[in-house]
C-alpha positions in Angstrom: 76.6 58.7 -86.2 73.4 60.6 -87.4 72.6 57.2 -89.8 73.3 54.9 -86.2 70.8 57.6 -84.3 68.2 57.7 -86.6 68.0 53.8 -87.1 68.0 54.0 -83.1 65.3 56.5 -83.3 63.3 54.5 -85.7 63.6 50.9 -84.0 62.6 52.6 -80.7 59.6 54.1 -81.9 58.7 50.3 -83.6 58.8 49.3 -80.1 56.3 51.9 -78.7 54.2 50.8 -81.1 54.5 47.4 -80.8 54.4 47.0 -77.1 51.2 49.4 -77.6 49.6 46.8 -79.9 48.1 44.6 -77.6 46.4 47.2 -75.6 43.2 46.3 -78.4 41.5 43.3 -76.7 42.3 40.2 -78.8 40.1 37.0 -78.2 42.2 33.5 -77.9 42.3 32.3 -81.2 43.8 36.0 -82.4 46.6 35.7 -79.5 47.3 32.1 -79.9 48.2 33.3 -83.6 50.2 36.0 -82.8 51.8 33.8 -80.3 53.1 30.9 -83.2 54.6 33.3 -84.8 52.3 33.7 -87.9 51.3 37.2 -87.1 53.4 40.2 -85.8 52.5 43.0 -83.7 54.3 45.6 -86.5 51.5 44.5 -88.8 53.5 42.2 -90.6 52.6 38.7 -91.8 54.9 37.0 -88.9 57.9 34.9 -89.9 56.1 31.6 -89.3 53.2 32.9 -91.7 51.8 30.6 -93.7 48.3 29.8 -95.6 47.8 26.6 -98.3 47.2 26.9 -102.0 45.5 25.1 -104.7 45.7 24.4 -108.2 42.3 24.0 -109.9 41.6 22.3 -113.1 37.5 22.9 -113.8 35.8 21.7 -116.5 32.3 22.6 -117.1 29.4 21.8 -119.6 26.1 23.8 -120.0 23.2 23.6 -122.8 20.7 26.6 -122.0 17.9 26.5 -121.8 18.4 23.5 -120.1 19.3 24.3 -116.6 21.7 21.6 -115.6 25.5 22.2 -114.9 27.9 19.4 -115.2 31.4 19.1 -114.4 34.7 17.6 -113.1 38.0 19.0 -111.8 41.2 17.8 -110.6 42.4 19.7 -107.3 46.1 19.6 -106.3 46.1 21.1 -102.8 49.6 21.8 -100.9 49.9 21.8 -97.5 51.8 24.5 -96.6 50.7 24.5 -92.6 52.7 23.1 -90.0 49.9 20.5 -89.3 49.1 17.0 -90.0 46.1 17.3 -91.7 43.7 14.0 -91.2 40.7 15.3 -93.4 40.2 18.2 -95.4 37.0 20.2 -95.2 35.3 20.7 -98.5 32.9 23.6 -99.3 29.5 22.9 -101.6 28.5 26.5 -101.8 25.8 25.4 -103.9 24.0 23.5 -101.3 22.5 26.5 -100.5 19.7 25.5 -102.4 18.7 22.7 -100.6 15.6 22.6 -98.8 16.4 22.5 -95.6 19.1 24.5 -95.9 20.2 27.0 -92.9 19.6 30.6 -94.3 19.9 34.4 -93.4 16.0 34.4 -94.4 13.2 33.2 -95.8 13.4 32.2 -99.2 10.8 31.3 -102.1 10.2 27.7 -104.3 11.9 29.4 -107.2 15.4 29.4 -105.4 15.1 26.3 -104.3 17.3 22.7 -105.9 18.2 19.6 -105.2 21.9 21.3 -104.6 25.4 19.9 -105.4 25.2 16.0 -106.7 28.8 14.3 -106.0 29.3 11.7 -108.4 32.6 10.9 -107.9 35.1 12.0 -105.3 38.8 10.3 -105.4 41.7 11.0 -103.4 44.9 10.3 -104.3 43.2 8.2 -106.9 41.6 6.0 -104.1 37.4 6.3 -104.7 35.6 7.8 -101.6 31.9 7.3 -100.3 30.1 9.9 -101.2 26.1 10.0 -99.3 24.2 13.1 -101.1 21.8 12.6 -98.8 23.5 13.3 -95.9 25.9 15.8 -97.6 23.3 18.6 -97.3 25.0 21.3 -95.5 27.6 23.9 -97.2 29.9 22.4 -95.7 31.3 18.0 -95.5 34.4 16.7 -93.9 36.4 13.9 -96.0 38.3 12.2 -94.6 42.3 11.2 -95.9 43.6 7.2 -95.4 47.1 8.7 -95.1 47.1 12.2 -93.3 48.1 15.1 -95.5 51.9 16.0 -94.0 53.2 19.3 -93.3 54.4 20.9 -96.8 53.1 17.8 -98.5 50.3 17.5 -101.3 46.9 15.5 -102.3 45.0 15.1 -105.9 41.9 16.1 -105.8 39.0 14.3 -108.7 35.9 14.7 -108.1 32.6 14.5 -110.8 29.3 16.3 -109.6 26.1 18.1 -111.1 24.1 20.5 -110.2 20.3 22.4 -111.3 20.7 26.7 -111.5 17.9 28.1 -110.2 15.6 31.1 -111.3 15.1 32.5 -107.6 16.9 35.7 -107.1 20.5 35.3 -105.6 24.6 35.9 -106.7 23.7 33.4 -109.7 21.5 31.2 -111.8 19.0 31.6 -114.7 18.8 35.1 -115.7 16.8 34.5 -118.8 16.2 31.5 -121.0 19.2 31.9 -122.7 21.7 34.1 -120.4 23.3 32.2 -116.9 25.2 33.4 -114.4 27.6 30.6 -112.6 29.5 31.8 -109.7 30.4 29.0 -106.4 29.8 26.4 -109.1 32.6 23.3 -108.0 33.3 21.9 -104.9 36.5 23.3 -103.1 38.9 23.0 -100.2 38.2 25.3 -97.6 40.6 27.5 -96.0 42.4 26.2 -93.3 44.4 29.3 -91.5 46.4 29.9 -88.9 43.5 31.4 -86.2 40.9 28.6 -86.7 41.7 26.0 -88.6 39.7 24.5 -91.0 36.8 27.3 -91.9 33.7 25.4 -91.3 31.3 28.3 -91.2 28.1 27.4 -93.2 27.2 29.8 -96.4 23.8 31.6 -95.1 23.2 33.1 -98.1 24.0 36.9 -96.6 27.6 36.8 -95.3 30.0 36.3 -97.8 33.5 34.7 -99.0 36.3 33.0 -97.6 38.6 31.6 -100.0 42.5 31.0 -100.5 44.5 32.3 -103.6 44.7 29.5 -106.1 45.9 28.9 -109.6 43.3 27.7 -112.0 42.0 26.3 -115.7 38.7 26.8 -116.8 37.2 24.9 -119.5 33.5 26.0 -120.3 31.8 24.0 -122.8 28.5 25.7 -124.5 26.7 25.0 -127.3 27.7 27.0 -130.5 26.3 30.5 -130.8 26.9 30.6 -127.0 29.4 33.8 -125.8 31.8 33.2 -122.1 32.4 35.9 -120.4 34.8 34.2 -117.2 37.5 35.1 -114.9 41.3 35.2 -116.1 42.9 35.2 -119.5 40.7 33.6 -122.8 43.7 31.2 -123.8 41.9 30.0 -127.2 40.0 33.2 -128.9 41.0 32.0 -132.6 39.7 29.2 -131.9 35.7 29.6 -130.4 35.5 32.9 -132.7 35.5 33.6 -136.1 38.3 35.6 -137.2 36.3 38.8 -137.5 35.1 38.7 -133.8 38.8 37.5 -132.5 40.3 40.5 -134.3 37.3 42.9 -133.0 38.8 41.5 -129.3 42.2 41.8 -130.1 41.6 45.4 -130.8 40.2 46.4 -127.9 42.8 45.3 -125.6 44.7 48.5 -126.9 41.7 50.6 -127.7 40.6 53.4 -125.3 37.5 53.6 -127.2 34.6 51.4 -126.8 34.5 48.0 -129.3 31.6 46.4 -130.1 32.6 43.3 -130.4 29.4 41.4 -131.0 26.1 44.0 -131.5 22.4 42.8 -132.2 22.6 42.6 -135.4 26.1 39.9 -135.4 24.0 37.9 -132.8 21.2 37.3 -135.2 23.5 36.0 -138.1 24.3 33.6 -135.5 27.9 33.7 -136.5 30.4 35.0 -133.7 31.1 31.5 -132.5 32.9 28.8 -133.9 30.2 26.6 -135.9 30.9 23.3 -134.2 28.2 21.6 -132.4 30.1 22.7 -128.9 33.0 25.3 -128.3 34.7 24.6 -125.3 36.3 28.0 -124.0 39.6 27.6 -122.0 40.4 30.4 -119.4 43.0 31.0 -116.9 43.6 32.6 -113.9 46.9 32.5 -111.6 46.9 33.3 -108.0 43.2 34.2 -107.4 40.8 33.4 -104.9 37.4 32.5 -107.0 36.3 32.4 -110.6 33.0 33.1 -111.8 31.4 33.0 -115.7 28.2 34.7 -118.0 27.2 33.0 -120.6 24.7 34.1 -123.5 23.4 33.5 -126.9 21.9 37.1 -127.6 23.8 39.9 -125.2 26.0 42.3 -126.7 29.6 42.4 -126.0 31.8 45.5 -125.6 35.6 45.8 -124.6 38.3 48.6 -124.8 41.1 48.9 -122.4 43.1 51.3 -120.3 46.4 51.9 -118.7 46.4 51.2 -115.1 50.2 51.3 -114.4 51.5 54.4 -115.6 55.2 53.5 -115.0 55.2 50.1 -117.2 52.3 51.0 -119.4 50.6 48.1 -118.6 46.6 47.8 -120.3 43.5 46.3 -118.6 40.6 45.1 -120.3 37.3 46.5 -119.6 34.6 44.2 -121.6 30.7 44.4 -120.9 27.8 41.7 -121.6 24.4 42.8 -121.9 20.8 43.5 -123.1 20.9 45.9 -125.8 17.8 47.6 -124.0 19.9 48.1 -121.8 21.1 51.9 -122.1 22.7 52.1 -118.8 25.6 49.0 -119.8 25.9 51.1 -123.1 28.1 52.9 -120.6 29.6 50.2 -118.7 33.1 49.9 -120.6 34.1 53.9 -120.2 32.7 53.7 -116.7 34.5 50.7 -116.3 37.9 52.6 -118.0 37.8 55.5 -115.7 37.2 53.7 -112.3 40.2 51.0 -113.5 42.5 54.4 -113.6 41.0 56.4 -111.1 41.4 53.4 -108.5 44.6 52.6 -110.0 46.2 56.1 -109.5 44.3 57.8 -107.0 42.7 55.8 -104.1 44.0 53.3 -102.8 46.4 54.3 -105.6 47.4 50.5 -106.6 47.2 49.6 -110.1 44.6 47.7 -110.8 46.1 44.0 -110.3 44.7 41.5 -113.2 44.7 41.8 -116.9 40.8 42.3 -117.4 37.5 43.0 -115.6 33.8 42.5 -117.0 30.6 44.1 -116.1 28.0 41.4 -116.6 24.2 42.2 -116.9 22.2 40.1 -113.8 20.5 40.7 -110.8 23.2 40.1 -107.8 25.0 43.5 -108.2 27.4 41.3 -106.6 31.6 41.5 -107.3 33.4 38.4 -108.6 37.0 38.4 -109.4 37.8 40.3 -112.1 34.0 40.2 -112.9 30.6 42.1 -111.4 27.0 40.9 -112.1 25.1 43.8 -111.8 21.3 45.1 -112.6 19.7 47.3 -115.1 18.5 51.1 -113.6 17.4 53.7 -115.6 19.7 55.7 -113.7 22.9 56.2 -115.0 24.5 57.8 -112.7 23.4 55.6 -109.6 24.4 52.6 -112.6 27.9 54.3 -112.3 28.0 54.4 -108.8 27.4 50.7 -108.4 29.5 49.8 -111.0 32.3 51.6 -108.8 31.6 49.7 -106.1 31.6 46.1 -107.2 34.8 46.8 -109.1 36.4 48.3 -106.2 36.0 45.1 -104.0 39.0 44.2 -106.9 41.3 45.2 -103.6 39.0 44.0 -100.8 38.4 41.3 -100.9 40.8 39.8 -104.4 43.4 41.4 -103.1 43.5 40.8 -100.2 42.1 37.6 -98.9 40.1 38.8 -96.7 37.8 36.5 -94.9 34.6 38.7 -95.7 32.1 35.9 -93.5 33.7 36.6 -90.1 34.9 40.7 -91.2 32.5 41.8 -93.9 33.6 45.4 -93.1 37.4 44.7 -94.3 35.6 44.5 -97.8 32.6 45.9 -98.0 33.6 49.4 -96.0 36.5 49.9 -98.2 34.1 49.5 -101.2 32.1 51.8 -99.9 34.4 54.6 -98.5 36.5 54.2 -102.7 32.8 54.6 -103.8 32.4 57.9 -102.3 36.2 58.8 -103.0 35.3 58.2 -107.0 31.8 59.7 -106.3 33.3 63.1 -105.5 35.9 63.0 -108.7 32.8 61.8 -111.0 30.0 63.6 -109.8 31.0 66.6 -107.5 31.6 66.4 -103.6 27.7 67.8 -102.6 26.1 64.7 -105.7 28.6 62.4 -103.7 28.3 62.9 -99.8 24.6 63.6 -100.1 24.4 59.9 -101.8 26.2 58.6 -99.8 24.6 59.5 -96.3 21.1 59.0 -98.4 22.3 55.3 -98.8 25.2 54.3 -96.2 24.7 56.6 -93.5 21.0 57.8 -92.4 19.3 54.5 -91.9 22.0 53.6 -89.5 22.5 56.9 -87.3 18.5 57.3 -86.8 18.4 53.9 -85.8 18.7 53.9 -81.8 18.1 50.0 -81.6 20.5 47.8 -79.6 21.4 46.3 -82.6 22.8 48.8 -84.7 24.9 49.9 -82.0 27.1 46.6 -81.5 30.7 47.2 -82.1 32.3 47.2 -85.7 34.6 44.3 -84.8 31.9 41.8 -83.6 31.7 38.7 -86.0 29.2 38.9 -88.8 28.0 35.3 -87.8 27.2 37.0 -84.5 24.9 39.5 -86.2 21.9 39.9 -87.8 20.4 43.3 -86.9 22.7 45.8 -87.5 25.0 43.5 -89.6 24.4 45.8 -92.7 25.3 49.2 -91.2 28.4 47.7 -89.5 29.9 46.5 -92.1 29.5 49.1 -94.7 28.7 52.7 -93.6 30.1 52.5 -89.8 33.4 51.3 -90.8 33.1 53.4 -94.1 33.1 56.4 -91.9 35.8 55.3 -89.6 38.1 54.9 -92.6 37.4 58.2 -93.5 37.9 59.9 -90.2 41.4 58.3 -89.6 42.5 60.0 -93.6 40.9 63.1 -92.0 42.7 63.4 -88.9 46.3 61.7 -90.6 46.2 63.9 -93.8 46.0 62.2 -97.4 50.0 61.8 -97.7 50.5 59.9 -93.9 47.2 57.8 -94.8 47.5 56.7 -98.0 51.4 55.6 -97.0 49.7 53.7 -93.7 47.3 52.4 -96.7 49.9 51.1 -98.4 51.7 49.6 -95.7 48.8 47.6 -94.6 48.5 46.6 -98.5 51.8 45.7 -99.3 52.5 43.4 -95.8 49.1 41.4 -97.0 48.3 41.5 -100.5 47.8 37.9 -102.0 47.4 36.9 -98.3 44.9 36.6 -95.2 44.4 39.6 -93.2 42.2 39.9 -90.2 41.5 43.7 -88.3 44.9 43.5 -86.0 46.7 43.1 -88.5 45.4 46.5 -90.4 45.1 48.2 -86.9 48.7 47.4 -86.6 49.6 47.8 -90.1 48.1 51.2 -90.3 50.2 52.2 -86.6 53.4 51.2 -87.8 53.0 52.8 -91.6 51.9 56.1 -90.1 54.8 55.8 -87.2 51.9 56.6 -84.7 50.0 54.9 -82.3 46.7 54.5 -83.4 44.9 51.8 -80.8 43.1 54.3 -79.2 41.1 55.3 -82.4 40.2 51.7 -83.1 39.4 51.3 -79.9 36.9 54.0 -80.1 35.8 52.9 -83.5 35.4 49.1 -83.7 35.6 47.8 -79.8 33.0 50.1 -78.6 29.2 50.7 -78.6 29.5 53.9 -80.1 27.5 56.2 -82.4 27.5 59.8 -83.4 25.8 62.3 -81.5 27.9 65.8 -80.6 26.8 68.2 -78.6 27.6 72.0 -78.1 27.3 72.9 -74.5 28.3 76.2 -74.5 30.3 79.2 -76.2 32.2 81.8 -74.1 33.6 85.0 -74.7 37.6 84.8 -73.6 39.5 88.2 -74.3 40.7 88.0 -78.0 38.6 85.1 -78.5 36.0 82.1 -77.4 35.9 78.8 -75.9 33.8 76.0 -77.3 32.7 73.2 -74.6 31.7 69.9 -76.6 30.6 66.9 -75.4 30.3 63.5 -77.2 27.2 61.9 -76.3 27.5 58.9 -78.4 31.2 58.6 -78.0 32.6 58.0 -81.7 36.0 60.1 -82.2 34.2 62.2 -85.3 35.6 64.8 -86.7 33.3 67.9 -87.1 33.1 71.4 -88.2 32.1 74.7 -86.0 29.9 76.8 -88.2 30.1 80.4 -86.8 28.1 83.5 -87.9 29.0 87.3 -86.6 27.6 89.8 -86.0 28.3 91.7 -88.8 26.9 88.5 -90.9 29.9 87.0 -92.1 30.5 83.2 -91.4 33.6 80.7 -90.7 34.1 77.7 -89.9 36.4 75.7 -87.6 37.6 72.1 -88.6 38.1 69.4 -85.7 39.4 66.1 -86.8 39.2 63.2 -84.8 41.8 64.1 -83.2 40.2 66.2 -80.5 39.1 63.3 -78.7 42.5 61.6 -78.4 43.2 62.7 -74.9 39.2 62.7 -74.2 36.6 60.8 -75.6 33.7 62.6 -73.6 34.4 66.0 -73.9 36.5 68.6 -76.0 37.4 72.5 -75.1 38.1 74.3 -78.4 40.0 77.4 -78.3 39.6 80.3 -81.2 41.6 83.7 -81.4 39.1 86.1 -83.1 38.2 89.7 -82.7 34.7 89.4 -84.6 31.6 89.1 -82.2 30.2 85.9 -82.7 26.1 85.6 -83.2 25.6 82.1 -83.2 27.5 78.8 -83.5 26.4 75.2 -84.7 27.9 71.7 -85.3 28.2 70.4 -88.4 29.1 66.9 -89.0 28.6 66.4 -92.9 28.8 63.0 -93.7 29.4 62.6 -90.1 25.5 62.6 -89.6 25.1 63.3 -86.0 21.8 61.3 -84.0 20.5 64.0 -82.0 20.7 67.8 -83.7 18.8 69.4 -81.5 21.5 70.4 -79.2 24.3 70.8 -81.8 23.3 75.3 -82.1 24.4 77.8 -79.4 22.9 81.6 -79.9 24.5 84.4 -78.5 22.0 86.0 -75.8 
């Protein structure tokens, strides 16, 4: 009877919080999806989910210092959708570099190329017309003689070229000798269950959409030329002399740092195989991208470290870079401890692929299983960006997030695991005062319109205010929901929301809903405040009175956010407290909060204090006893 009531107990409570799911507006294309079936008010991918998949078969050649990429690939792509398909939509991210080209903002002569050049494009081993000229967007439609069938598939060739550029961006030349390729081949679009085929040009400031695919990378190089790539290095013993396959074999068990290749093994020029042109094979199952360094005179580091405590399971941690470089001297143990820390602390998820590499460039820009990031003099700031591009590992690799329409999925989990490592690395003052100095002030002293526009607008709708909302705003809303649940009730709502979409396409329902059902609370009203509404931070203490045994503390929320805030109290006899609120006092009211406190001390003064909660307006956040 007690098993029969508690199952009761627990299915009625999933109803509350279903039926209380759609009280978050929801435009069309959202409720049409939740209406097929593919998505489910509990937070759950529905039980007519679905999303396609790929398998990739890329090879690549490239001869620095010349500048030119060529390459081929065969594409098998599986229609896994319920639809007909009649043409598939085929994304040239590389086109970005074609004058002409629609952009976030102004660019310079250096960045600009004659973009992706389609040779040869066959379907089904039919040849297709292929106009360069009039394939100029990101973006080109081909169209299929017999329509692709529900749970049917469709071989993919295609032959192209391209020119890397030596204008700043997420890749191209970054010397002479050292190239960056990321976006490199042509690929299907998603097509999804909310819109379709994803048609949204690259702009050169929103980012990724891309679905989980299995892929083979074959990077051909001249000899004396290093790959660093995404996935597993299938053929070591074969593009390395024995001494430098060993020194890599090494590491993957060493938790000290390897150096693999150091200045002194690039000049014998003897690391690499000695035929003319090593072709490196790498692989990569299940993944949404895959990106490549390559370089004739950059060191290369590796060790490794556990990541999954319960199977004992080892990730690589490698590092290519200038040996000038002192900052990337440090990459690999910085790399080591945020792999475990992330792994075992937050989100507390062991790290999901066999390997990640810090690559020295100019993007400081995350890749799977790679980051290209910059030289500082600062090791500590190196550290901190480090963190961050290798915690996009879970958002977006994880989960395939679609970063272009929801950039603050990705890039304010990133930034909220940032100042979570932060604290452990560097102290909790180091970390929150970086992190307001960089995610926080230029947003909350902002009072334009367009900094104010609510965290669930598109990113294509935005372009003021598209930084702050998708990095610090929803950074801090993150953090005031593990405030106001507790560590324990978040991290498990954390995990929910991670285990119903990992290796899939989450959009913000489904973690509003994810994170109601895993805490077995109703949460809409929090989101609402947070990401429907025009809200910022600005708190205000009205007044203080004396009530018998104790006071009363009037608040009222000018800006409107649900923040959670501490009272700062100093007595009489000049001792201090301090009284936490999370953002939980505004539940019931979002204007205004009465805050009751039993004490038999005389209070001299009282103040707000918002920490990393940086409030707009602190002139009226201090009350003084008259």
């Amino acid at each position: 009877m007690m098993l029969r009531s508690t199952i009761l107990s627990a299915l009625f409570l999933l109803l509350i919080i279903q039926a209380n799911a759609q009280e978050l507006y929801m435009p069309r294309d959202i409720k049409k999806a939740y209406h097929n079936g593919t998505r489910s008010a509990d937070g759950k991918p529905g039980k007519n989910y679905w999303q396609n998949f790929g398998r990739y078969n890329i090879s690549i050649t490239v001869a620095p210092p010349k500048k030119d990429v060529t390459g081929t690939e065969q594409i098998t792509y599986i229609n896994n959708s319920p639809d007909t398909l009649k043409r598939l939509n085929i994304k040239l991210i590389m086109n970005i570099h074609r004058p002409g080209a629609a952009r976030f903002s102004g660019t310079t002569e250096d960045y600009l190329a004659e973009g992706i050049q389609v040779d040869e494009f066959k379907v089904n081993g039919e040849k297709k017309n292929w106009n360069n000229k009039q394939a100029r967007t990101t973006n080109q439609y081909v169209s299929l003689s017999k329509p692709l069938m529900p749970h049917d598939s469709v071989k993919l060739d295609v032959a192209w070229h391209y020119q890397l550029v030596t204008g700043g961006g997420r890749e191209g030349v970054i010397d002479s000798t050292s190239f960056y390729l990321a976006y490199f081949y042509p690929r299907v679009s998603v097509y999804d269950d909310y819109v379709g085929w994803d048609r949204t040009e690259f702009v050169d400031a929103l980012e990724f959409y891309n679905d989980f695919n299995d892929y083979t990378l074959n990077v051909t190089v001249p000899k004396n030329f290093i790959v660093w790539a995404t996935g597993t290095l299938q053929n070591p013993n074969k593009v390395l002399q024995p001494e430098y396959a060993e020194r890599l074999e090494k590491s993957m068990t060493s938790d000290s740092t390897i150096h693999i290749a150091t200045p002194e093994d690039l000049a014998g020029k003897k690391i690499t195989a000695q035929d003319e042109m090593n072709t490196w094979t790498w692989k990569a199952n299940y993944i949404t991208d895959v990106a490549l360094g390559i370089s004739d005179h950059y060191d290369w580091d590796a060790a490794s470290v556990v990541v999954d405590k319960a199977t004992g399971r080892r990730a690589s941690m490698q590092a290519a870079f200038l040996d000038k470089s002192m900052d990337f001297h440090h990459s690999v143990q910085f790399g080591r401890n945020a792999l475990s820390w992330f792994s075992n602390n937050w989100p507390g998820v062991p790290y999901p692929f066999p390997k990640m590499t810090a690559f020295q460039g100019f993007a400081d820009m995350e890749y799977p299983m790679m980051v290209n990031d910059s030289h500082t003099g600062s090791l500590s700031f190196a550290q901190l960006v480090q963190d961050h591009e290798i915690a996009h590992t879970y958002f977006p690799f994880y989960m395939g997030i679609n970063e272009t329409r929801y950039g603050f999925m990705d890039e304010g989990w990133a930034t909220t695991l940032e100042l979570l490592i932060g604290t452990a690395e560097v102290g909790k003052e180091k970390a929150e005062n970086l992190y307001k100095q960089f995610r926080i002030t230029g947003w909350i002293h902002d009072p334009s319109t367009a900094e104010d526009q609510p965290i669930i607008t598109q990113g294509t709708e935005l372009r003021g205010g598209l930084g702050n909302n998708e990095y610090g705003k929803p950074s801090l809303s993150y953090l005031a929901l593990k405030d106001m649940l507790g560590d324990d009730l978040f991290k498990k709502a954390l995990h929910t929301y991670m285990g119903n979409w990992h290796g899939k396409h989450p959009i913000p329902w489904d973690y509003f809903n994810s994170m109601s059902s895993g805490s077995g609370r109703n949460l809409n009203w929090f989101f609402n405040n947070w990401f429907f509404t025009n809200g910022y931070i600005d708190l205000a203490l009205k007044n203080v009175t004396k009530i018998g045994a104790g006071y009363k503390f009037d608040v009222q929320n000018i800006g409107g956010f649900a923040a959670p805030f501490d009272l700062v109290l100093t007595y009489s006899d000049g001792t201090t407290g301090r009284i936490h609120q999370t953002s939980a006092v505004w539940e019931k009211d979002q204007e205004h909060a009465t805050i009751s406190f039993k004490n038999n001390k005389s209070i001299k003064s009282a103040k707000i204090d918002g920490g990393i909660f940086m409030d707009a307006d602190e002139s009226n956040n201090n009350w003084t006893a008259k």
